[in-house]
C-alpha positions as CSV (number, residue, x, y, z in Angstrom):
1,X,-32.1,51.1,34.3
2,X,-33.3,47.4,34.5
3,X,-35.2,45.4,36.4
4,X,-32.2,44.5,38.5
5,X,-32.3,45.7,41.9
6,X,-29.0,45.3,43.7
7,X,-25.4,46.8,41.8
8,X,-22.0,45.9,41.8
9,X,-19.9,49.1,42.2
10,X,-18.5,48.5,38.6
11,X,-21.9,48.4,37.5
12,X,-22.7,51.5,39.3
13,X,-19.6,53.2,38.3
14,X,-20.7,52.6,34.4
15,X,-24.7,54.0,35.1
16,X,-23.3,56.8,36.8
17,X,-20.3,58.0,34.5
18,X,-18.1,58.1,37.6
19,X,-14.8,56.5,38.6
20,X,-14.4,54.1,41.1
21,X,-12.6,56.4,43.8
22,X,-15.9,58.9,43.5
23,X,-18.1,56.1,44.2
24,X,-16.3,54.6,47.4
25,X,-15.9,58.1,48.4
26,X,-20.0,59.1,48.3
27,X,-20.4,55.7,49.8
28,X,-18.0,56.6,52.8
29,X,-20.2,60.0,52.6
30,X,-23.1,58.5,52.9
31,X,-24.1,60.4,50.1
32,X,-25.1,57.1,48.0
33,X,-26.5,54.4,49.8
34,X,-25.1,50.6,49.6
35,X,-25.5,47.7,51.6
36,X,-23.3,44.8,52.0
37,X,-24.0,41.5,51.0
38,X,-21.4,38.8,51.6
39,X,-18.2,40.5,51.6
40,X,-18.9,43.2,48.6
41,X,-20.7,45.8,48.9
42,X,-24.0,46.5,46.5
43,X,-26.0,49.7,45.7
44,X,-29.5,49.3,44.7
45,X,-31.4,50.5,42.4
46,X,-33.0,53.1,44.7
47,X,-29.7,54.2,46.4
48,X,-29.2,55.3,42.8
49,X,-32.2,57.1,42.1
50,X,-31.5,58.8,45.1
51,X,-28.2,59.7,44.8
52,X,-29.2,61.1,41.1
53,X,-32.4,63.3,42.8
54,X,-29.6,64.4,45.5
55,X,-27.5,65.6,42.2
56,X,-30.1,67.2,40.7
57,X,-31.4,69.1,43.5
58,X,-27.6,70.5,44.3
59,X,-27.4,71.7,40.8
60,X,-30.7,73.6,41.2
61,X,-29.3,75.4,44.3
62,X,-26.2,76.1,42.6
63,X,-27.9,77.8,39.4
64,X,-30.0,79.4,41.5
65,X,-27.3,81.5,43.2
């Protein structure tokens, strides 16, 4: 990542390898953090490292089992 702080979702779709329905649907979630800014909507750059460490941690669990 840059030093850029706030995301468009197409720019988060292309950091996170996912489409553009899974994004609006772990922002519905809650799962990855956005705000709003005008009328879009932007994820920041620590929504995204959060959402990642949330990833991460599931998969641990998973393997685990």
């Amino acid at each position: 990542m840059t030093d850029q702080q706030l995301y468009r979702v197409t720019e988060a779709m292309a950091i996170l390898a996912m489409s553009r329905s899974v994004i609006y649907e772990e922002m519905r979630s809650g799962r990855l953090g956005w705000v709003k800014r005008g009328r879009s909507r932007r994820i920041s750059a620590a929504d995204i490292a959060d959402y990642l460490a949330l990833l991460k941690a599931e998969t641990k669990r998973r393997v685990a089992l």
